[in-house]
C-alpha positions in Angstrom: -69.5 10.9 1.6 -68.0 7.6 1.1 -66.7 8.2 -2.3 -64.8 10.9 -0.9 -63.2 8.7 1.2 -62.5 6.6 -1.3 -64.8 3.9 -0.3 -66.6 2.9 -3.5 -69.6 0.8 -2.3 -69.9 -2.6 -4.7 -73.4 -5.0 -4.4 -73.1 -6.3 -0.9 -72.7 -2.6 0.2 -76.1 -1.4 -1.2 -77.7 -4.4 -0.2 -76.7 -3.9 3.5 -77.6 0.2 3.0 -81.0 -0.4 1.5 -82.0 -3.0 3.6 -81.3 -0.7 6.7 -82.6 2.2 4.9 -86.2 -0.1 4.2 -86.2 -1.0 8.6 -86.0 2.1 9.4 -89.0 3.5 6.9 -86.8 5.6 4.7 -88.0 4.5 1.7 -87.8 7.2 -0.8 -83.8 7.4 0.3 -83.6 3.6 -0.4 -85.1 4.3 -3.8 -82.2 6.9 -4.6 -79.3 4.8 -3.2 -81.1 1.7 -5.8 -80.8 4.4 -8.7 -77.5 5.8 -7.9 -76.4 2.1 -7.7 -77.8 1.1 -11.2 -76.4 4.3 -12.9 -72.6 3.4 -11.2 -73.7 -0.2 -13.4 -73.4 -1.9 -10.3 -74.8 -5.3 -10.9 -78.1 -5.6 -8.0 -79.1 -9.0 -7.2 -83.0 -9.9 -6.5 -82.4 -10.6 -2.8 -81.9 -6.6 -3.0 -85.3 -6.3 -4.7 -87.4 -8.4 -3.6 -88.0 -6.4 -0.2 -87.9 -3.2 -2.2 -90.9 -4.5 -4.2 -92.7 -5.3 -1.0 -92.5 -2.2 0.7 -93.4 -0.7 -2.3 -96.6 -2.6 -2.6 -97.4 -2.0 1.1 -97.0 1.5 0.2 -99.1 1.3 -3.1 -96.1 3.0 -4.7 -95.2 0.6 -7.8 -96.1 2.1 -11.1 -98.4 -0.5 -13.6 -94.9 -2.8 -14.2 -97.2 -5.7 -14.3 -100.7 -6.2 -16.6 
């Protein structure tokens, strides 16, 4: 919706959406707004993913990344 306003979101933009999206317990739609964000190449900083991590520990949905 906001690219067809012509808003084009940059890093501070997801940051603020994901972090809102992670509050309010969406965190499937967080996931999709972090993948449609890497695939625009936006660059993601690890303030962003840091939390995302967590949640997804809490939520025992992290695949193996580690040993």
């Amino acid at each position: 919706m906001m690219l067809r306003s012509g808003f084009y979101l940059q890093t501070v933009g997801y940051t603020v959406l994901i972090k809102i999206l992670l509050q309010d317990e969406n965190f499937d739609e967080a996931l999709n707004l972090l993948d449609q964000g890497h695939s625009e190449e936006i660059k993601l900083d690890v303030l962003l993913y840091n939390p995302v991590l967590h949640i997804a520990k809490d939520k025992d949905r992290y695949y193996g990344a580690c040993c």
